[in-house]
C-alpha positions in Angstrom: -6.7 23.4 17.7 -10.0 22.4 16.1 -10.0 21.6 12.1 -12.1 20.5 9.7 -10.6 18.0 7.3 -10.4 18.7 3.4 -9.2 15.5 2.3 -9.3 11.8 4.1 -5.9 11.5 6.4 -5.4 7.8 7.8 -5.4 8.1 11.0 -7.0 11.2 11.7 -10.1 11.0 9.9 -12.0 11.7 6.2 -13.3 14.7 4.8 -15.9 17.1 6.6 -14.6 16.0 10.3 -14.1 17.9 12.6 -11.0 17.0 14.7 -8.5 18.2 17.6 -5.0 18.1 16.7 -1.7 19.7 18.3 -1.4 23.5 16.8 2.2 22.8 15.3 0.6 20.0 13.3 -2.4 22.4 11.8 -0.2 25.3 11.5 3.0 23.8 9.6 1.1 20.8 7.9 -2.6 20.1 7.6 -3.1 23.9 6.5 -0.3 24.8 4.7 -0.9 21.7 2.6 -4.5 22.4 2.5 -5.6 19.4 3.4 -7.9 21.1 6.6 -9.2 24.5 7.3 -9.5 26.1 10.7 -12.9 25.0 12.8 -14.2 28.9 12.8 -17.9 29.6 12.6 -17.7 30.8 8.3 -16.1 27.7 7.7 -18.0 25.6 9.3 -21.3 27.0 7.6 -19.6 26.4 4.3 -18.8 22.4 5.3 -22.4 21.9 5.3 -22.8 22.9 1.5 -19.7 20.9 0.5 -20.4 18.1 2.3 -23.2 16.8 -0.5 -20.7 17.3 -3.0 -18.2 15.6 -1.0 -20.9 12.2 -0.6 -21.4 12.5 -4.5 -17.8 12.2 -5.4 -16.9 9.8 -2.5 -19.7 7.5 -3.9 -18.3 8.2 -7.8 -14.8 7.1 -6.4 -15.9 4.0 -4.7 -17.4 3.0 -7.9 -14.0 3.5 -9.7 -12.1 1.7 -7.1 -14.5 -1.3 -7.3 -14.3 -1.5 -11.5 -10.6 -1.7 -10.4 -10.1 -3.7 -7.6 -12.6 -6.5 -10.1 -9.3 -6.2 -12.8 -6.6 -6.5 -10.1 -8.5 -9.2 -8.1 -6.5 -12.9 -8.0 -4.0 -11.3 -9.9 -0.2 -13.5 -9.6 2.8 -11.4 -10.4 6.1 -12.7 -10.8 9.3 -11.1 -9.3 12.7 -12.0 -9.7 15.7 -10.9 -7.2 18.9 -12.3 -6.5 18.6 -14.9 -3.7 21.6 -16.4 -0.8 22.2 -20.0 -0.5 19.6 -20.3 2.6 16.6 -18.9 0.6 16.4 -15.5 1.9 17.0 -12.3 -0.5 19.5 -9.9 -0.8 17.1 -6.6 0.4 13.3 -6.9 0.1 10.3 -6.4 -2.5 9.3 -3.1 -2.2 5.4 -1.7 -3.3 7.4 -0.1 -5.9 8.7 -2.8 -7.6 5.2 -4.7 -7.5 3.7 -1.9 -8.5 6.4 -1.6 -11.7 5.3 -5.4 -12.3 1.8 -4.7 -12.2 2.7 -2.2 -14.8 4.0 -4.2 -16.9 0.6 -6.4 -16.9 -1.4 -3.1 -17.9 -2.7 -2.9 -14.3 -2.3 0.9 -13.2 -1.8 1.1 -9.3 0.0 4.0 -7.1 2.8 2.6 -5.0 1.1 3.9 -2.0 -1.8 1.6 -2.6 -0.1 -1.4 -2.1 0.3 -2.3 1.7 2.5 -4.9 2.6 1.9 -6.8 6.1 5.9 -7.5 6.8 8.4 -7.2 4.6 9.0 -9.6 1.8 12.6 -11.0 2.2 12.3 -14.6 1.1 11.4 -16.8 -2.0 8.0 -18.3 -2.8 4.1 -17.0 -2.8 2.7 -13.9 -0.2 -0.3 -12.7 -1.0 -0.2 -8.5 -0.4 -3.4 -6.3 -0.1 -3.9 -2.9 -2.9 -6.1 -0.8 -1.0 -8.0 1.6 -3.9 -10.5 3.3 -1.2 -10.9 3.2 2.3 -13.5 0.6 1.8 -12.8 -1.5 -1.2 -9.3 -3.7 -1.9 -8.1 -6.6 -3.5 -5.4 -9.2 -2.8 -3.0 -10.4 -5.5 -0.5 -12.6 -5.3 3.3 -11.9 -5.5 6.0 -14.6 -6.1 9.4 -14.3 -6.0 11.8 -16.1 -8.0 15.4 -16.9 -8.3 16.8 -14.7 -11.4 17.4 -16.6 -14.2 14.4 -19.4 -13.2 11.4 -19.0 -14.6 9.2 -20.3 -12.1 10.0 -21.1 -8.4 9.4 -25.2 -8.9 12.5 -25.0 -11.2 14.6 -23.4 -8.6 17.1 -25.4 -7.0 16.5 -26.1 -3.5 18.1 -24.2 -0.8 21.2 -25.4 0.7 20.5 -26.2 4.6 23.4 -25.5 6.3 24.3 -28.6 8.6 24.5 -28.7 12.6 28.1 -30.0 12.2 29.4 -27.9 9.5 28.3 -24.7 12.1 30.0 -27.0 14.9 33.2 -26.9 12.9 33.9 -23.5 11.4 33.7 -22.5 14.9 
């Protein structure tokens, strides 16, 4: 079934295209959802006119992206979860809980903005992306920290579990 986007879906394409998808996927999501309308001759006329509105406010968000990816740029948050003898942490950092720290800095940014490469399941520095428009993001830095350590120099070292001591439980 042919449609014409409403809003940007990653993946599939930004507003004003027209795309193919599977009828199931029109039917039970993109239009109930409004997020496309069906590719028929009316609608297509109608595109056209919104389309210029469309380039105004995609140029008006880009602008607001880019004032706030310049605030979040180079920006080091500190996170701190409990942590095993060998480094590694109990669960992961999720976007929420960056996104809860950024808070707490003043920084405003939706969970779903934050994309993280892999999973962050051990101490120290990663650097994670906030992507604000399709075009503009900005990298901050996240470190995670033992609890109770204020920052991860201060944090004892982890214990390397010896060759012999595996050798010998076994």
């Amino acid at each position: 079934m042919k449609v014409i986007l409403i809003e940007e879906i990653r993946g599939l394409g930004t507003r004003g295209d027209i795309v193919t998808v599977k009828d199931g996927y029109a039917r039970n999501f993109l239009l109930p959802k409004s997020l496309a309308r069906e590719a028929t001759s009316g609608n297509l006329k109608s595109i056209e006119q919104e389309r210029k509105k469309w380039a105004l406010l995609a140029d008006e968000e880009k602008t607001i992206a880019q004032k706030a990816a310049e605030s979040i740029k180079g920006t080091k948050i500190t996170i701190r979860k409990r942590i095993g003898e060998n480094g590694h942490l109990f669960g992961s950092v999720t976007a929420n809980e960056i996104a809860d720290a950024l808070e707490a800095k003043g920084l405003q940014v939706d969970k779903r903005r934050i994309e993280l490469a892999h999973p962050i399941k051990s101490a120290g520095l990663h650097d994670v992306d906030v992507r604000l428009h399709r075009e503009v993001s900005a990298h901050i830095q996240v470190e995670v920290v033992p609890l109770g350590v204020e920052k991860l120099e201060e944090a004892p070292p982890p214990k390397a579990v010896a060759a012999e001591e595996v050798s010998a439980e076994q």
